[in-house]
C-alpha positions in Angstrom: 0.0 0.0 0.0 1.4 3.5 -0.8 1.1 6.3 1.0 -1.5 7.7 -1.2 -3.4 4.9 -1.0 -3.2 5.1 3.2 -3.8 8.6 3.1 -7.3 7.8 1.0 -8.0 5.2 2.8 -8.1 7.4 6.0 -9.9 9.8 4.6 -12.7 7.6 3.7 -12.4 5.9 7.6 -13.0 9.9 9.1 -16.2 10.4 6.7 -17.8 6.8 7.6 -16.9 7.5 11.5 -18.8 10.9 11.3 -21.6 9.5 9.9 -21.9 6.7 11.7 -21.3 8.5 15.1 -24.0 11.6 13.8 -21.0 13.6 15.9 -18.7 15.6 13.7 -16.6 16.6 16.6 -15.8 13.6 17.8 -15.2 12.0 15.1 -12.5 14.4 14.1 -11.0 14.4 17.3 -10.7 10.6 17.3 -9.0 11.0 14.3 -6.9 14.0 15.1 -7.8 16.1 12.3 -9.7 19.6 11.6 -13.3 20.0 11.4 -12.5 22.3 8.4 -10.8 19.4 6.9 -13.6 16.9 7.3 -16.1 19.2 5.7 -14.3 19.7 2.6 -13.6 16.2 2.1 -16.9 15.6 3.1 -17.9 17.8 -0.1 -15.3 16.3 -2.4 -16.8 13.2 -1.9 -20.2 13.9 -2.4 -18.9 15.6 -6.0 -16.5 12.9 -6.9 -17.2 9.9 -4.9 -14.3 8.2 -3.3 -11.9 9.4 -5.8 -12.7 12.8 -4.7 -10.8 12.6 -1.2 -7.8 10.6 -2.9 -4.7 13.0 -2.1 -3.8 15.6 -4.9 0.2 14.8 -6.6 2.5 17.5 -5.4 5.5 16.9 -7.5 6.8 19.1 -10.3 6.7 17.0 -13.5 9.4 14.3 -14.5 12.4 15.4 -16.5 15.1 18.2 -16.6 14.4 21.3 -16.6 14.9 23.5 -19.8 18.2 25.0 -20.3 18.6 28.7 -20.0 19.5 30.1 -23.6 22.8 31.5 -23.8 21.6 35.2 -24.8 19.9 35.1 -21.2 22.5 34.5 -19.4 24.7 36.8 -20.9 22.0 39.5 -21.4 21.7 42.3 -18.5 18.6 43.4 -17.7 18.5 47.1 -16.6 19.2 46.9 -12.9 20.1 43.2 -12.9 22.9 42.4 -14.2 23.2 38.7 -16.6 25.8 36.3 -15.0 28.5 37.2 -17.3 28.1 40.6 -15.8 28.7 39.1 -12.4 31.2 36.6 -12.9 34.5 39.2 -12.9 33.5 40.9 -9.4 33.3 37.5 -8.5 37.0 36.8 -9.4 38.1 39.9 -8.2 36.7 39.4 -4.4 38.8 35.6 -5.0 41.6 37.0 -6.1 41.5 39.6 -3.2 41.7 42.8 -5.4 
């Protein structure tokens, strides 16, 4: 089981305990989270059915990011300066000049 999967699974245990209590509060304190929490999931699954309360994916997408064109980098923009603009106060603050 993934954590997803447990995650969902919870989530599904919280909604069937407050309805089957008929106490919200308790309910949410037996499970240690927010009434807040419990309403919204509570409307996500009456939208989208158990899928609804299955967690949302985070992540950024697979893969390397795109490269930064060369003209970019080199360019300066007004009041910020490209790298190559940077890169010999950098070698002068090395080189203790």
């Amino acid at each position: 089981m993934t954590l997803a999967d447990s995650i969902h699974t919870q989530r599904l245990r919280v909604l069937r305990d407050a309805e089957h209590l008929g106490n919200v509060s308790e309910a949410c304190r037996r499970h240690g989270v927010s009434r807040t929490l419990l309403y919204r999931l509570r409307k996500r699954f009456e939208q989208y059915g158990s899928d609804g309360v299955h967690p949302k994916r985070h992540r950024p997408a697979r893969g390397r990011p795109s490269p930064i064109p060369v003209q970019t980098e080199r360019r300066g923009d007004g009041d910020r300066p490209g790298l190559a603009d940077l890169w010999p106060a950098v070698v002068q603050r090395s080189a203790g000049t």
